[in-house]
N, C-alpha and C positions, 0 to 999 in steps of 0.2 A: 221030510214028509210034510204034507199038506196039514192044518189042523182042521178038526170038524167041524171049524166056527166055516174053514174057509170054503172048506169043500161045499157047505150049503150053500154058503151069499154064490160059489159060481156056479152051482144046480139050480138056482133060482133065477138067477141072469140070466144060464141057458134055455129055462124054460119060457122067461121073459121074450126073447130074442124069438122063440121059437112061436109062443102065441100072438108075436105081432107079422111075424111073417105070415102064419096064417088068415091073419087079415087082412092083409095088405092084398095076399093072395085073392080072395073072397072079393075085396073091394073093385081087383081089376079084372076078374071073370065078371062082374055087374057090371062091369061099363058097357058102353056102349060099343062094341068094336068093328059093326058094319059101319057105324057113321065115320070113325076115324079111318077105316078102311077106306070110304068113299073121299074123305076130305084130302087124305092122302093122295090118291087117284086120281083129281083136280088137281091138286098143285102139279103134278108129274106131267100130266097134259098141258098145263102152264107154262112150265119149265123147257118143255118139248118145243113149244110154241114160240116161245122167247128165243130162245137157241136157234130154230128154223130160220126165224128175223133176222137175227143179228149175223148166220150167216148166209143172207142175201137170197134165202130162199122166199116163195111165194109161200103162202099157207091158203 
């Protein structure tokens, strides 16, 4: 059996673990995510582009 020193230090951890995921969460719904959308969206046209080139299409 568990002792109750232990069972706190891992209810505490798990609450640790649990309030940074909540931030992390928080931090990445703030971002920015139409611009990484958009930057995404450019490279794929890029890529698209490149690809076309190399084979021996016109663009």
């Amino acid at each position: 059996m568990v002792e109750a020193n232990e069972q706190r230090w891992i209810q505490r951890r798990i609450n640790t673990l649990l309030r940074d995921r909540d931030a992390i969460r928080r931090m990445l719904e703030q971002a920015d995510y139409s611009k990484i959308n958009r930057d995404v969206g450019r490279q794929t046209v890029s890529l698209e582009k490149v690809e076309a080139l190399l084979a021996g299409e016109e663009i």
